[in-house]
C-alpha positions as CSV (number, residue, x, y, z in Angstrom):
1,X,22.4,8.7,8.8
2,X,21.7,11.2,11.7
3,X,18.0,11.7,12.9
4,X,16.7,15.4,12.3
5,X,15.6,16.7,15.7
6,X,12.2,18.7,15.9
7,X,10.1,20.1,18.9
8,X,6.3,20.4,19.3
9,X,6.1,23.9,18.2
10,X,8.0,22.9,14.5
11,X,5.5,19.9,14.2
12,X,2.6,22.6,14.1
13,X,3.1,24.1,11.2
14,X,2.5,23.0,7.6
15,X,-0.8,21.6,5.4
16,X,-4.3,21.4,7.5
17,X,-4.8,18.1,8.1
18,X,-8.2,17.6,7.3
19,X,-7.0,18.1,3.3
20,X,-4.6,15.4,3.4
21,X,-7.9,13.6,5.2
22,X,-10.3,14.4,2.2
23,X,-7.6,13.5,-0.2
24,X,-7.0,10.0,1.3
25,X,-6.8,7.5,-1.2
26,X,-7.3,10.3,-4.4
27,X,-3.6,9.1,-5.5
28,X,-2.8,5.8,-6.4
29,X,0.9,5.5,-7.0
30,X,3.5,7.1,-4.6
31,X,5.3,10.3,-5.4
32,X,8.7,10.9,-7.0
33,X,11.6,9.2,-4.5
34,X,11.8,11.9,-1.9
35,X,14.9,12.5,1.0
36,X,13.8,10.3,3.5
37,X,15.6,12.1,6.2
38,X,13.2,15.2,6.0
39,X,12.1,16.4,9.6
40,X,8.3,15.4,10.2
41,X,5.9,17.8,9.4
42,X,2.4,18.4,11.4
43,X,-0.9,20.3,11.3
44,X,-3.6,21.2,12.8
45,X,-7.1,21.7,11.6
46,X,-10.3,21.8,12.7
47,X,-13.5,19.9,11.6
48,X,-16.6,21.3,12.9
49,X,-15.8,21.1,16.8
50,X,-13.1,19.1,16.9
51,X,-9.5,19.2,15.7
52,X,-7.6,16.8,13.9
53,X,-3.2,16.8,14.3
54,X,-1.3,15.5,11.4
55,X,2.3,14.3,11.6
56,X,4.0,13.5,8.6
57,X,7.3,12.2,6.9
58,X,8.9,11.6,3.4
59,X,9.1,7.6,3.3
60,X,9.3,4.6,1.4
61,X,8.9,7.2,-1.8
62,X,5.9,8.9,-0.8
63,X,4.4,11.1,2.6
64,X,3.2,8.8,5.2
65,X,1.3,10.8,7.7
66,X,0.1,9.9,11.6
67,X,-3.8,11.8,12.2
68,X,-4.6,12.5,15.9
69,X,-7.6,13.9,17.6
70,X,-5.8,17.2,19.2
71,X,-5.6,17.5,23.0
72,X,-7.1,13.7,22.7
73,X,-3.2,12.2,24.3
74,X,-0.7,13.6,26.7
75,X,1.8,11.8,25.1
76,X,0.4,11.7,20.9
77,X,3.2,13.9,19.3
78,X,5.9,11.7,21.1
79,X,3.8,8.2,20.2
80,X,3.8,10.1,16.2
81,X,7.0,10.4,16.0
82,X,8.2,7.0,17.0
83,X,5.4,5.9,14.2
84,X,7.0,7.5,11.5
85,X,10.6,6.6,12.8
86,X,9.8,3.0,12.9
87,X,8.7,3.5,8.9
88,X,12.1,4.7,8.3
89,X,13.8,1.6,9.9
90,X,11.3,-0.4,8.0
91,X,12.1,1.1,4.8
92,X,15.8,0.3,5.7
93,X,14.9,-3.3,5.7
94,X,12.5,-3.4,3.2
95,X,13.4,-1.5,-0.2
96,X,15.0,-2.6,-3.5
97,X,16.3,0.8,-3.8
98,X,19.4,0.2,-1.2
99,X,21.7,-2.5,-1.7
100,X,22.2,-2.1,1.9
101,X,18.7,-3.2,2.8
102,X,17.7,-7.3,4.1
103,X,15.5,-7.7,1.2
104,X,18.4,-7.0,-1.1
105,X,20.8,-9.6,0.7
106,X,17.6,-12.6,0.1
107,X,18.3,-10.9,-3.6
108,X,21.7,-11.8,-3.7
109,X,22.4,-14.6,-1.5
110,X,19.0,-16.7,-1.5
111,X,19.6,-18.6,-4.6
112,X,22.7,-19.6,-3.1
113,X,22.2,-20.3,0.7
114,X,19.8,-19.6,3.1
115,X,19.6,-16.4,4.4
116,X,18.2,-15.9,8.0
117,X,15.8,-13.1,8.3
118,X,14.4,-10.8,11.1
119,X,11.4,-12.2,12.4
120,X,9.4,-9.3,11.6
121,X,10.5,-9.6,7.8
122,X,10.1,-13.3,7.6
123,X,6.4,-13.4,9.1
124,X,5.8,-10.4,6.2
125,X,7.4,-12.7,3.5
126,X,5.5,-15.5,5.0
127,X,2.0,-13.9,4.7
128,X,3.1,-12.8,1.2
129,X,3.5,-16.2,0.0
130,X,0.1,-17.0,1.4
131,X,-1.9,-14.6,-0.3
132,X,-0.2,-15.3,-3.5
133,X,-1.1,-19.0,-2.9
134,X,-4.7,-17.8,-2.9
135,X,-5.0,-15.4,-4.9
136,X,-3.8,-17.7,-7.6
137,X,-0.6,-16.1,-8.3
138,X,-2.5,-12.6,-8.7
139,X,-0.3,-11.4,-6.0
140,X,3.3,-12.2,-6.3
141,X,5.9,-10.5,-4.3
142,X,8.9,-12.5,-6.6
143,X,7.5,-10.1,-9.6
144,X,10.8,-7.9,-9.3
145,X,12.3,-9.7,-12.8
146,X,9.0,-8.4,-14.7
147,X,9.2,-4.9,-13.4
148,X,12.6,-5.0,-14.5
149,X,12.5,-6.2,-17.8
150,X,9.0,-3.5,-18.4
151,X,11.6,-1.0,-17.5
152,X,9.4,0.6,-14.7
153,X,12.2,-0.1,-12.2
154,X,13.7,3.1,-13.4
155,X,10.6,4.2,-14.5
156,X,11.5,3.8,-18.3
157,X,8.4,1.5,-19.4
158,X,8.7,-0.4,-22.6
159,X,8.0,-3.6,-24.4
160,X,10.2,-6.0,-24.0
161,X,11.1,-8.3,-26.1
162,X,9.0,-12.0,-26.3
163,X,12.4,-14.0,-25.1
164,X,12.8,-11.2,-22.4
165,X,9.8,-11.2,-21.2
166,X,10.2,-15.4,-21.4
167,X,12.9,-15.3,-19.3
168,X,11.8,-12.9,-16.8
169,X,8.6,-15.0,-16.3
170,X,10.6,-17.7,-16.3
171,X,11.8,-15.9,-12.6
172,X,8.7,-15.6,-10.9
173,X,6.5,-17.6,-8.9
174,X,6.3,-17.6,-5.0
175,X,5.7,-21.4,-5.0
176,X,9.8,-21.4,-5.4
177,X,10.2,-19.7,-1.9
178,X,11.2,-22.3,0.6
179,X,10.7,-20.9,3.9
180,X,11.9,-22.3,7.3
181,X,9.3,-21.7,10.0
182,X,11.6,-23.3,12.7
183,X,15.0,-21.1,11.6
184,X,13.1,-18.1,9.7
185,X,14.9,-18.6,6.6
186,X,14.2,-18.2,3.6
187,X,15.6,-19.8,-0.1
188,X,14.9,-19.4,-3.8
189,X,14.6,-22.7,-5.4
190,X,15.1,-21.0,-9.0
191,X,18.3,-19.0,-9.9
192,X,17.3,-15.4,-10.5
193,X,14.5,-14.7,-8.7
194,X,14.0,-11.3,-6.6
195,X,11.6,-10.3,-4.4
196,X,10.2,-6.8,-4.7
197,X,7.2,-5.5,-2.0
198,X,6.7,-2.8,-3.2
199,X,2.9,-4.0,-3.4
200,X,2.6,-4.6,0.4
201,X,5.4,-3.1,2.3
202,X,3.7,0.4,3.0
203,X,0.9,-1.7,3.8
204,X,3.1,-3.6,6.3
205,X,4.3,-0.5,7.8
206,X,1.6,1.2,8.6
207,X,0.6,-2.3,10.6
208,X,3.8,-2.3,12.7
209,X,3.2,1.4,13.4
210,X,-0.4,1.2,14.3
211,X,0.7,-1.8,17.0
212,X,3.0,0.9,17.6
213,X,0.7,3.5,18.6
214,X,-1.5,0.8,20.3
215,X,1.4,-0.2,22.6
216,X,1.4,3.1,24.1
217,X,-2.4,3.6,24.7
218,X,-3.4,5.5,21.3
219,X,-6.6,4.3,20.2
220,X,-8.1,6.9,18.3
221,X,-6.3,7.6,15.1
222,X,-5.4,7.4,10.8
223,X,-2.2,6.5,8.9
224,X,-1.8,6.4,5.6
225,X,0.8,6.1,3.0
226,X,1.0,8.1,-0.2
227,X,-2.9,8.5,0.5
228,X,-2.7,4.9,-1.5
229,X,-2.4,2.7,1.8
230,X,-4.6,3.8,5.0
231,X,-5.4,2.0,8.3
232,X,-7.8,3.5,10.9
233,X,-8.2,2.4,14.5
234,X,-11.1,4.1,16.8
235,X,-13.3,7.1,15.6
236,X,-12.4,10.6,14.0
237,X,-13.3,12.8,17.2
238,X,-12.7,10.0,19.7
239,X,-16.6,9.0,18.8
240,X,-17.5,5.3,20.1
241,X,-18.8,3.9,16.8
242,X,-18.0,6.5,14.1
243,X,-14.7,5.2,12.8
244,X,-13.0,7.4,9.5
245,X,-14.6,8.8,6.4
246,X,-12.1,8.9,3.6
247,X,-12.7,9.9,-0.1
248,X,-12.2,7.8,-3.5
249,X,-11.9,9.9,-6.6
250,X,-13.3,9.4,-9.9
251,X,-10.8,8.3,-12.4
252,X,-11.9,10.0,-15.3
253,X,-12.7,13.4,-13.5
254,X,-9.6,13.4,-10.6
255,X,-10.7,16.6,-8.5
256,X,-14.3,14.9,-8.0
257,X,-14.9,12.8,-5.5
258,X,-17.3,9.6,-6.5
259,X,-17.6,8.0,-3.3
260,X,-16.9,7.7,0.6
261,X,-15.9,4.8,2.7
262,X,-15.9,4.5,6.4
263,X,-13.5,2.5,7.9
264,X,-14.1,1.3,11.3
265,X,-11.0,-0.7,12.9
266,X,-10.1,-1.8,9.1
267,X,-7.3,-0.8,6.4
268,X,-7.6,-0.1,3.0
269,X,-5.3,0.3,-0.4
270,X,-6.3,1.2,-3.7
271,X,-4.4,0.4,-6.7
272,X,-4.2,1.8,-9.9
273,X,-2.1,2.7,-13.3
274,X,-3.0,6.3,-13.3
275,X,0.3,8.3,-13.4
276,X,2.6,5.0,-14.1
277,X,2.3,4.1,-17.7
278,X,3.6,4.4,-21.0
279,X,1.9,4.5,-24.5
280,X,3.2,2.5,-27.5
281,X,1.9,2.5,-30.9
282,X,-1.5,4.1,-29.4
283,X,-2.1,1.5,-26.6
284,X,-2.0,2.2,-22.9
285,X,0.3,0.2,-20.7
286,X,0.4,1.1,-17.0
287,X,2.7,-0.6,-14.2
288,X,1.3,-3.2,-12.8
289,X,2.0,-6.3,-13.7
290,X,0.1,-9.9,-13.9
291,X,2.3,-12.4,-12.5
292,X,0.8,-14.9,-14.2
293,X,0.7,-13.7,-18.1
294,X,3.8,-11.2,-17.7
295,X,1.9,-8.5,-19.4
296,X,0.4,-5.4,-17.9
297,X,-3.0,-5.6,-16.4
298,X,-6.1,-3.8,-18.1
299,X,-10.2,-3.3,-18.0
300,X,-9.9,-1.8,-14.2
301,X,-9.6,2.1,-13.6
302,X,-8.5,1.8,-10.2
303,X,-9.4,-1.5,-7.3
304,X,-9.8,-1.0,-3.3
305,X,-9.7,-3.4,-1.2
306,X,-11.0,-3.4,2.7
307,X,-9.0,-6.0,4.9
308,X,-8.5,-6.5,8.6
309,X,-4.3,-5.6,8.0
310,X,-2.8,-3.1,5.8
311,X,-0.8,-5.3,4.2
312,X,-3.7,-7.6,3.4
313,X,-5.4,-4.3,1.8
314,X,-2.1,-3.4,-0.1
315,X,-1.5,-7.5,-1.6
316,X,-5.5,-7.6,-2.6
317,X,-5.7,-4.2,-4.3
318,X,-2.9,-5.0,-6.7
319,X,-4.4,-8.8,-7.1
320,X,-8.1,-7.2,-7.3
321,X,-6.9,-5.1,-10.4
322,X,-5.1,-7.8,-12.0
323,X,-8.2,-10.3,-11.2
324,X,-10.4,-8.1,-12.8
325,X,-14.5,-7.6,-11.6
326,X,-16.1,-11.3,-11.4
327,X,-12.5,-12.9,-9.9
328,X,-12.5,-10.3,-7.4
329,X,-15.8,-10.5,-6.4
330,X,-15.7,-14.8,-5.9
331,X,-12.7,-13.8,-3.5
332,X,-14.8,-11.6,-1.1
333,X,-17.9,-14.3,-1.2
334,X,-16.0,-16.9,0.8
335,X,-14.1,-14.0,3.4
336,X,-16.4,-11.8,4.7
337,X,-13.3,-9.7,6.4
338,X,-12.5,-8.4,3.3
339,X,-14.2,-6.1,1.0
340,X,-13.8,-4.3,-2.2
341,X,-14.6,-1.3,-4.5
342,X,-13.9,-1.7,-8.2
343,X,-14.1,1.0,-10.9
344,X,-14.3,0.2,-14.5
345,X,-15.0,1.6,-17.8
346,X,-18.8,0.6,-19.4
347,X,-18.8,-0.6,-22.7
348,X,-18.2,2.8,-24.3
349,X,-15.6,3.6,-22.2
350,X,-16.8,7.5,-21.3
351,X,-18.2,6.7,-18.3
352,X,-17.0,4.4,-14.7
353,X,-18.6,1.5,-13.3
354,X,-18.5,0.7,-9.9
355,X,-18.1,-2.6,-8.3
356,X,-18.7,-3.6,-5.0
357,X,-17.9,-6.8,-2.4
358,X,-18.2,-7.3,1.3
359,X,-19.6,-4.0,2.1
360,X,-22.5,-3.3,4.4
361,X,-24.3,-0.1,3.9
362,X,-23.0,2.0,6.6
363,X,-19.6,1.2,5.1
364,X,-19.4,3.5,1.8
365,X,-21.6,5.8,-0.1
366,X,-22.0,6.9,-3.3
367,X,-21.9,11.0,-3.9
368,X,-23.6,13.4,-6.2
């Protein structure tokens, strides 16, 4: 697939930037598959005195997008646009959506032999197994049979049936990863087991493109994914201690904002079923999945997490939802890295509950 060429002058034009920074996090799931060879976009806007440049990209099924003080670096369109390349090649390596891609040779072949991995890929798949390890089996990056078998693969949810669903469980469980430290291999000790990262790949890419941007001396700036996964390094306005405000909506009334979190030299992801669901027989039953029950996960509106890595934000905001309130919270008690904002329904359902872990007060902020 060729590149698409651009220039400065192309990348300025498009959506103000500081919407798609008020809107961080206000979605949850990414957008409809989009053609992931769609020539960066940019923007400028300004905020107050100081100007904010956007670069974005269709990716890994929703926008990722690169936020730059203006005028800030000599060199921060060129540094951009290697970022969002770099996401591409990732998305090469990482999807389930390409048969072409290294996650869906371990699908094929890992039951069979051992398949040697990039090291890039095999430290992601070994940090995965981790975090499922202690989250309990929360997180579980071999979920791919369940997602299947609930149709939302192909975005068709429905109940499947009990020996389906037996069978498909029956697939999962990142204890049956055996992973080579020495030879970065990897190989499925159960027959039929896939992997799918769906819930910490975006995660994992905006880390390799923040190192990225680090490498070639950009230290003021915001990524995000989808407006689901964001990382922040520096300060908005290259400010010594201010870091990034961005916004998390209130589930039950979407164009309100409920509350703002700064994030200072941290990532976040939230997680929720919001757009990803089907009803049957009058029940809800959104996308994701408890590794450990089989069954969709309920009695959370939407779960942030706060986490040194992108990828550790992306892996606890799906477990933090499935854990539910008083799991999550014992998780953050022990690892003061990592923080969390959960919303829930109360007890009559009409009105959200909020949550809260590892946060210090300058960190977040309830609104109006």
């Amino acid at each position: 697939m060729s590149r698409p060429t651009s220039n400065r002058r192309e990348f300025l034009q498009g959506r103000a930037a500081a919407d798609a920074l008020a809107a961080a996090i206000d979605r949850v799931l990414p957008a409809p598959q989009a053609d992931p060879s769609a020539a960066p976009a940019a923007s400028e806007s300004q905020d107050g005195d100081r100007y904010l440049v956007q670069y974005a990209r269709q990716a890994m099924a929703c926008q990722f997008a690169v936020l730059l003080n203006a005028g800030q670096y000599d060199e921060g369109a060129e540094s951009a646009i290697a970022a969002l390349d770099l996401v591409e090649q990732l998305e090469e390596q990482l999807t389930v959506y390409r048969d072409t891609s290294e996650v869906m040779l371990v699908n094929r072949e890992a039951a069979a032999r051992e398949v040697v991995l990039e090291p890039g890929v095999y430290a992601l798949l070994s940090n995965a197994v981790r975090m499922a390890r202690e989250t309990g089996g929360a997180f579980d990056i071999t979920a791919g049979p369940l997602v299947k078998t609930w149709g939302f693969y192909k975005r068709a949810g429905a109940i499947p049936s009990e020996h389906d669903l037996q069978t498909a469980l029956a697939r999962v469980g990142s204890q049956h990863i055996v992973l080579d430290d020495a030879r970065h291999t990897i190989h499925f000790a159960k027959p039929g087991m896939e992997l799918n990262l769906g819930a910490i790949g975006k995660g994992y890419a905006l880390d390799r493109s923040a190192q990225l941007l680090a490498d070639a001396g950009v230290a003021d700036f915001l990524l995000h994914g989808g407006q689901s996964s964001v990382l922040a390094r520096g300060s908005r306005g290259g400010a010594a201690t201010g870091g990034w405000s961005v916004g998390l909506r209130d589930p039950l009334r979407p164009e309100r904002r409920l509350a703002e979190i700064r994030l200072r030299d941290r990532a976040l992801a939230t997680s929720g079923a919001t757009h990803q669901f089907f009803r049957h027989q009058g029940k809800r039953y959104g996308h994701i999945l408890d590794p450990r029950t089989g069954w969709p996960a309920a009695g959370v509106f939407s779960s942030t997490a706060l986490a040194p890595t992108a990828a550790e934000a992306d892996a606890l905001s799906t477990a933090f939802y499935t854990m539910g309130v008083e799991a999550a919270r014992a998780f953050c008690a022990d690892r003061a890295e990592i923080g969390m904002v959960l919303l829930y329904p109360d007890k009559q359902g009409s009105s959200v509950e909020v949550a809260t872990a590892g946060l210090e007060a300058g960190d977040w902020r309830l609104l109006d």
